[in-house]
C-alpha positions, 0 to 999 in steps of 0.5 A, a space after each residue: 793290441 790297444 789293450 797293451 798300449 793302454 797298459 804300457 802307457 800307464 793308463 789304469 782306468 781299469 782298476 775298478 776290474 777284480 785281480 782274477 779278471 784282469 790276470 785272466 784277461 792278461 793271459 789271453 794268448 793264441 794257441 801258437 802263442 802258448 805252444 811256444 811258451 809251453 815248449 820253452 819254458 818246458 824244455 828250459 826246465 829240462 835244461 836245468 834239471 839235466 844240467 844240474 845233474 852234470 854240476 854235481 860232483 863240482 865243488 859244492 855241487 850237492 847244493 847247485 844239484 839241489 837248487 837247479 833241479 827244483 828250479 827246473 821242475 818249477 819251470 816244467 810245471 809251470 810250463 802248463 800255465 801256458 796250455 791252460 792258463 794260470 788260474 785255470 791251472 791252480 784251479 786244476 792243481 788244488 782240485 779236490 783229486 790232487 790237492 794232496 799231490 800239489 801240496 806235497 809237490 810244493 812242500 818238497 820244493 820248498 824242502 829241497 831249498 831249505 836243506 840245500 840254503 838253511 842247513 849247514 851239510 845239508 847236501 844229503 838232505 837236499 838229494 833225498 829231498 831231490 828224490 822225494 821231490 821227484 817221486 811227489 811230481 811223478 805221482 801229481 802227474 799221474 793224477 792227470 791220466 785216468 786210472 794211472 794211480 791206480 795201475 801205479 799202486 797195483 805195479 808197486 804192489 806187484 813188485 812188493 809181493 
């Protein structure tokens, strides 16, 4: 609690502090604390995602689509900042077994934006985007569950042959 006064009331007397150990400090919430923002922030980006999914036959709702379902998959994966903390997340989001995953998930977000904002009909893109997107969240996903990738390629593999 001093701490919040002291920072609310304009006294920086920190600031010899490192970026990362005051972010780190700032993020030191009760377990109850977290849970509460994990499950809001979670089920908000749901909202956004199903909602999106109802705006779009709507008046340029190819576009709503595309921009509701990025924002809610922001929120939903960002939700897990509350369980674990922001920098311990992007430490776990940049390891070496799912770089590639979080760098696919992030340029997918920023591609479904680009297509639904920057490119004139760029309504179709978007929604492949949209996919793709949900592909590349599902795979970083299963990068968290021991051996899910694994049993995910066999399972596509399976239903290829």
């Amino acid at each position: 609690m001093d701490k919040l006064k002291k920072a609310l009331s304009g006294d920086d007397g920190d600031e010899e502090q490192g970026i990362v150990t005051q972010f780190s400090e700032a993020t030191k919430l009760s377990w109850e604390t977290r849970i509460k923002g994990f499950i809001i922030c979670f089920v908000l980006g749901v909202i956004l995602s199903v909602l999106a999914t109802a705006l779009l036959f709507m008046k340029n709702g190819l576009v709503i689509f595309a921009v509701l379902y990025t924002f809610g998959n922001v929120l939903a994966l960002a939700s897990t900042c509350f369980l674990m903390g922001p920098v311990n997340q992007l430490k776990k989001m940049f390891a070496k077994t799912r770089v590639i995953a979080t760098i696919l998930v992030l340029v997918m977000f920023v591609l479904t934006l680009v297509c639904a904002f920057a490119l004139k009909n760029g309504a179709p893109l978007a929604i492949l985007c949209c996919v793709l997107q949900f592909l590349a969240l599902t795979w970083y996903s299963l990068s968290y569950i021991p051996y899910a990738r694994d049993a995910a390629k066999k399972c596509f593999s399976a239903c290829l042959d």
